[in-house]
N, C-alpha and C positions, 0 to 999 in steps of 0.2 A: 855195557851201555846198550838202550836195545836198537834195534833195527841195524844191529852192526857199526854203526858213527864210528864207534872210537878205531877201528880198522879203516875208516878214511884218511886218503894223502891228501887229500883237499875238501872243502866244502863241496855240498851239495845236497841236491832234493832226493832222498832216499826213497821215501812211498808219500801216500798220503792217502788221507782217512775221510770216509766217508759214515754218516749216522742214521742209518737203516729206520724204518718204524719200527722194524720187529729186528733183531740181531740175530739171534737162534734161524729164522725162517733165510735172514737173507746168505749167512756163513753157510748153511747145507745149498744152496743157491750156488755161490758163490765155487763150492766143491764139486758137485754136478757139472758145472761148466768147464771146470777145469783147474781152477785157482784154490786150493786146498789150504785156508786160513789155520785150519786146527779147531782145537774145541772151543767157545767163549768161556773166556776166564774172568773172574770178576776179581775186581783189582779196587785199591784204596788208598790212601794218602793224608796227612794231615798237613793243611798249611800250615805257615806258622805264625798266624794269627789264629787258631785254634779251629777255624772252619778244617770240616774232614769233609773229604770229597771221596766219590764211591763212583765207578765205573765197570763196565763191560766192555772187554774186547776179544776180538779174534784177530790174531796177526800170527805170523812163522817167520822165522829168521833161516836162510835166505827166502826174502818175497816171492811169491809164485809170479811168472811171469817178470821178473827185474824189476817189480814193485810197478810196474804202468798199470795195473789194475789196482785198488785200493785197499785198506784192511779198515776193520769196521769196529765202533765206539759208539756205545750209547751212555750218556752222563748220566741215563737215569734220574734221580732227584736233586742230582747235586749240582750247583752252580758251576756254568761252566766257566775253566778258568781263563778265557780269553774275557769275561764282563765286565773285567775288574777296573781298573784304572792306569789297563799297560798301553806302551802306544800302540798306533793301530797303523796298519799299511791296507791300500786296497789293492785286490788281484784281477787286472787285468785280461788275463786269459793265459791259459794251461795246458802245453801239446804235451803228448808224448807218443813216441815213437817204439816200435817194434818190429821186430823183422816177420811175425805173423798176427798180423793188424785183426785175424777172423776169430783167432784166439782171445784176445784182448777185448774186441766188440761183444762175442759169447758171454763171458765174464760180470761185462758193465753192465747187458741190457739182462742178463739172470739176475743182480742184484739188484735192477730198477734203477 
């Protein structure tokens, strides 16, 4: 499973993903600062309503940083698959905490 899930004893928010202009430009970004996502690997999938869906991402399994900084996705052409007709929830607002907060700022404000 990725992002490690299935080695969870409970739920929880493991990382979460953020969708750059440019992927390539913001994951070397992202390395510079500190957060070493890996290479962007482009990835694929078929619904099964016959729509294929094609993506880019850069992520590591364990997250740099205990996942408080983000790993990155561009959907490229393909519909993304929250449009569809699942339900929806709104977010609120989204902390997260680290014990070197200068590392984690570094990170966010190198990938914009």
């Amino acid at each position: 499973m990725p992002f490690g899930i299935a080695d969870l004893p409970e739920p929880r928010l493991t990382t979460w993903a953020v969708h750059p202009p440019d992927i390539a430009r913001a994951a070397a970004a992202s390395a510079r600062a500190g957060a070493d996502l890996g290479p962007v690997v482009s990835m694929s999938r078929e619904r099964p309503d016959g729509v294929r869906l094609d993506w880019r991402l850069a992520t590591t399994h364990p997250a740099p940083l205990h996942g408080v900084t983000p790993f990155l996705i561009d959907w490229e052409t393909s519909p993304h698959p929250a449009a569809g007709d699942l339900p929806r929830a709104g977010l609120l607002s989204l902390r997260g905490f680290h014990p070197d907060p200068r590392a984690v700022t570094a990170v966010l404000r190198a990938i914009g």
